[in-house]
N, C-alpha and C positions, 0 to 999 in steps of 0.2 A: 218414481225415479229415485235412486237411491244417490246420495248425498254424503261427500266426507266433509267431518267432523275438521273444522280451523284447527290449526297447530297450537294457536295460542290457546283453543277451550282446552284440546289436551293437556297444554303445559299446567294452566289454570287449575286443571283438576286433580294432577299427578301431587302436584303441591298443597292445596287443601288436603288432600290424603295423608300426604308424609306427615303433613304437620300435625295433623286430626290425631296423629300416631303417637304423637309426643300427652297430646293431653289424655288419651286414654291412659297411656301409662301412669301420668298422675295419679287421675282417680283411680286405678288401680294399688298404687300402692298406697294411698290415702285409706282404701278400705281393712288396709289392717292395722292402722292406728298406730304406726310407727310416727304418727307426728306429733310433736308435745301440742301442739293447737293446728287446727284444719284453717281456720280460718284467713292467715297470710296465705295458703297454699292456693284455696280457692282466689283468693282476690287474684292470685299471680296468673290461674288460671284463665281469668274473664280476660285480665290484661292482653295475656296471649294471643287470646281468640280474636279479639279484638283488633288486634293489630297485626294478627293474621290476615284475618278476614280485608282490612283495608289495604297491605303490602300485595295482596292480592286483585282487588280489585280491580277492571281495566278501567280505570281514571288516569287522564290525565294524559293518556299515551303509551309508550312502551316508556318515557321516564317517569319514575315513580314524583310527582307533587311534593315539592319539598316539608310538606306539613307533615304529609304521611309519613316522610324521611324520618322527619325529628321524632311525631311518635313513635314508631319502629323502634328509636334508639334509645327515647326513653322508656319504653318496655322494656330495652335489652338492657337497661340500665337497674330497670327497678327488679326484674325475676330474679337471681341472685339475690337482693336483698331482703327479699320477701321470704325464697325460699329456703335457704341459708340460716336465716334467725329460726326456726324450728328444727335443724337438724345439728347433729353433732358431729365435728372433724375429726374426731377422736376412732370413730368406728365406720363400718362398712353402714353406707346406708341404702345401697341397691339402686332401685327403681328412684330414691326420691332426690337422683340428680338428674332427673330428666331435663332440668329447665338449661342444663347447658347445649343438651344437642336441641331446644329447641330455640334457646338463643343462636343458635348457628344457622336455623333452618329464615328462621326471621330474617337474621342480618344478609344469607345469602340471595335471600329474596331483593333485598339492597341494590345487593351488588348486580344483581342478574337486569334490575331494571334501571340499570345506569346512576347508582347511589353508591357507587362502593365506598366515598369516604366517609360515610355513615359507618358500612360496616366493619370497616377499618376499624373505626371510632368503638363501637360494640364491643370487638373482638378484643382492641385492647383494654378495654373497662372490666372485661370478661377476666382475662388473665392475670389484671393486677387485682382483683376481688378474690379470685381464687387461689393467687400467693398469699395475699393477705390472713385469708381464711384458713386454711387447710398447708402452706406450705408449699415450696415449688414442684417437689411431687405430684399436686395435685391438678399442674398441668398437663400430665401424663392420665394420669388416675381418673381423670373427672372426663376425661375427652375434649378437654378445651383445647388440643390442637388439630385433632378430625374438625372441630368447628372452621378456625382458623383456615383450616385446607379448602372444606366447604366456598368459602368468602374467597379463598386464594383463587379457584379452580372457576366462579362464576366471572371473577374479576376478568381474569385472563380468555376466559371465554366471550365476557362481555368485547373486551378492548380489541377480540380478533374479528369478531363479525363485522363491528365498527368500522372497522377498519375495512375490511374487506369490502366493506356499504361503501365509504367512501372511495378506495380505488377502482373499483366497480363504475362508480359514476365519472371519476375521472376518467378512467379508459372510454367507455361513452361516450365524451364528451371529446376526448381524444379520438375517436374512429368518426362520430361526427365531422369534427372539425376537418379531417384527410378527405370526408366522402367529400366536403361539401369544396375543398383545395382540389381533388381530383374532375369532379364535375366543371366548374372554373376554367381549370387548365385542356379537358376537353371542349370546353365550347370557346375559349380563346384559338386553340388550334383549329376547332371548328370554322370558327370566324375567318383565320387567316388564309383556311383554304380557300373559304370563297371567296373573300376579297381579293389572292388570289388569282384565282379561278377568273374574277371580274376584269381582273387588269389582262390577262393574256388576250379573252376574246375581245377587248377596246383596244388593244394594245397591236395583237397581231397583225391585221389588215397593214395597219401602217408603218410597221416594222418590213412587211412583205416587200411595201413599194418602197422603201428606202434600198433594202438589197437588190433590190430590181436597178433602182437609176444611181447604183455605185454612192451613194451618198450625197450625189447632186439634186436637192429639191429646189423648188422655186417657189417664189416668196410665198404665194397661197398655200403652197405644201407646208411652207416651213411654220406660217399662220394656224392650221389644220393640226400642227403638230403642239403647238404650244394650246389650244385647244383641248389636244388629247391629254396633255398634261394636266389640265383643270381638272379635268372630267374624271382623271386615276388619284389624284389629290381626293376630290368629291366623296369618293368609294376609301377612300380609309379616314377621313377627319368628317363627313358626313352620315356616315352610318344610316340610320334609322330615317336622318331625313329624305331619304331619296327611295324615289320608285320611277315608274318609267315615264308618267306624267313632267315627277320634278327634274328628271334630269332633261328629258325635252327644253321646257324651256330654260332650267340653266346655259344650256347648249344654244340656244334662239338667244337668249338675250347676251351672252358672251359674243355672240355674230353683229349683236347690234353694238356693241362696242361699250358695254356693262362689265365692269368686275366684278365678278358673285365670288362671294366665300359664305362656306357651309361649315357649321361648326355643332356637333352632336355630342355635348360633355353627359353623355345617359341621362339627360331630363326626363328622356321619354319612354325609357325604358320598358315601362311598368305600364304602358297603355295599354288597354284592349285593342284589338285588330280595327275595329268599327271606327272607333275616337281614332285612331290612328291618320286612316282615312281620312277620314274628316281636317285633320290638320295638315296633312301632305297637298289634299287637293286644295285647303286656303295657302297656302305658301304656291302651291301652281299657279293660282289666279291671280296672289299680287306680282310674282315674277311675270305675268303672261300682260299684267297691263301698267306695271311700272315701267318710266324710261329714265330712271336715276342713274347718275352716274359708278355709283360703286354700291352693291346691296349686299347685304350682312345677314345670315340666315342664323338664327344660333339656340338653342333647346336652353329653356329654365330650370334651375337644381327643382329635384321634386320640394314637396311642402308648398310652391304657390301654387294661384287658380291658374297661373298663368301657363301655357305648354311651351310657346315655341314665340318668338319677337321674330320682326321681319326690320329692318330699318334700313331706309333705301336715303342717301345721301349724293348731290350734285353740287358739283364747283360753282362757285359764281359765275366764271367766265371759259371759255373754251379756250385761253390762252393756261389758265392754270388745269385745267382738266387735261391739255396737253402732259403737262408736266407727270402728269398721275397722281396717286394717293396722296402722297405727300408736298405735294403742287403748291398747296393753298389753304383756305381754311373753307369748310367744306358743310353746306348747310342741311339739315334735315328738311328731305322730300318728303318723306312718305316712313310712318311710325306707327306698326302694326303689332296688336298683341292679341294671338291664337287662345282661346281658355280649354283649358283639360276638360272639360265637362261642358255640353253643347247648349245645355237650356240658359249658360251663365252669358249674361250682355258680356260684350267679346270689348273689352277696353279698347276701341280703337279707334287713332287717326291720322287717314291717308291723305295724301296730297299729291293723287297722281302727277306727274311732269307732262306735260304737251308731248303729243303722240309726235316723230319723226316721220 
């Protein structure tokens, strides 16, 4: 099965190439003894390769290791120096300025692997070496601004994909964030239908018979109705706690003269169907065999073991129970704690009330 080649072994090798192109030139022009001594030439030459070879290497990442940084610039510091003291400014010397375009190939390796103040740093050691030397002419003449462009051109190359990298991931994270605003705002909508959808068919029956007897109900009717009140309360502050079990005996035990409030702040969000179960049918069973005067249903923030508390509260006395909630001071019946996970001992204790 045939196989392409990474973009980066491409880059990798196009660059070992260009550069391999510079030292031939050298020993090229080395072999005709235009140089008062080989010997700085050569060393200038290992240097190169050398710090080719690592400006190159995939270490470190696509940014180049600041070490490697520094050699690079001290190479690009020292070839001019090296090769320079063997040649004369005075005359055409050909081929034996190669070390400026390969100082430029160098430094824009730099810049291409996110160093460009390095080759920044290069390019101008490069230009004031060669006023120095030669005159400012000779940043024309030697090609010390084709280098500079080199560095100009990876710089800006570098700083666009960057760039592009980063709003790339911001838009991402930008279309994320709307999918996950739009999902949200459809299952809020979701939710509303059926809740709803929940109150019309609770709601209707007894809407019917009101229109029917002109708005005159009688007192069981008018009982029946603050009933149904409970019950459409249940289905938007109860949420998750209710299926047809719990709202049965919500409805049984509001008949026995029990105040139930259901309160589902998302504790339970995140349960499985099963565990779900499990904690709906223990909240049925203590609603089905508590007879406390006012029971409190209410879901745990996630993070405990705990899912859902039950806590069932009666008046001291049937004179303050009269009065209602706020009658009396009102003591714990029955102190229930449901755990999210079934093999966990369920912290619990009840104190059923005497059956009626």
């Amino acid at each position: 099965m045939n196989r392409l080649i990474p973009p980066r072994v491409v880059f990798i090798a196009l660059g070992a190439l260009f550069s391999s192109f510079h030292v031939v030139l050298a020993i090229y022009w080395l072999s005709f003894g235009y140089a008062v001594s080989a010997v700085p030439v050569i060393i200038a030459i290992v240097i190169y390769s050398l710090a080719t070879l690592l400006a190159l290497a995939p270490s470190g990442g696509q940014r180049m290791p600041t070490w490697i940084a520094v050699f690079a610039l001290a190479a690009s510091v020292s070839l001019p120096l090296l090769v320079t003291s063997v040649l004369d400014p005075g005359r055409e010397n050909g081929y034996g300025t190669w070390y400026v375009a390969a100082v430029g190939s160098l430094l824009t390796i730099c810049a291409a692997r996110w160093r460009p103040g390095f080759g920044w740093a290069g390019i101008a050691f490069l230009c004031a070496q060669s006023v120095i030397w030669a005159g400012p002419m000779a940043l024309v003449a030697l090609g010390v601004f084709g280098s500079a462009v080199w560095v100009g051109v990876a710089h800006i190359i570098t700083y666009t994909l960057t760039k592009a990298e980063r709003d790339s991931q911001r838009f991402a994270l930008a279309e994320r964030e709307a999918a996950e605003w739009q999902a949200a705002q459809e299952a809020h909508l979701s939710e509303r239908q059926y809740r709803l959808g929940q109150t019309g068919i609770m709601a209707l029956p007894m809407l019917r018979r009101i229109r029917a007897a002109g708005g005159e109900l009688s007192d069981a009717e008018r009982q029946e109705c603050l009933y149904l009140e409970g019950a459409i309360r249940d289905e938007i502050r109860g949420r998750r706690l209710l299926d047809d079990d719990v709202r049965e005996q919500v409805m049984l035990a509001r008949r026995r003269g029990t105040a139930v409030t259901l309160l589902d702040e998302g504790g339970i969000d995140e349960l499985e169907p099963p565990a779900l179960l499990r904690v709906l049918g223990t909240i049925a069973d203590a609603l089905r065999t508590s007879r406390s005067d006012r029971m409190i249903v209410r879901t745990v923030p996630e993070g405990s073991e705990v899912a859902v508390t039950v806590v069932g509260l009666r008046s001291p006395d049937a004179a303050a129970a009269a009065l209602g909630p706020d009658g009396g001071d009102e003591e714990v019946d029955l102190w229930l704690e449901i755990p999210r996970i079934a093999d966990e001992p369920a912290p619990v204790s009840a104190r059923p009330g005497p059956p009626v």
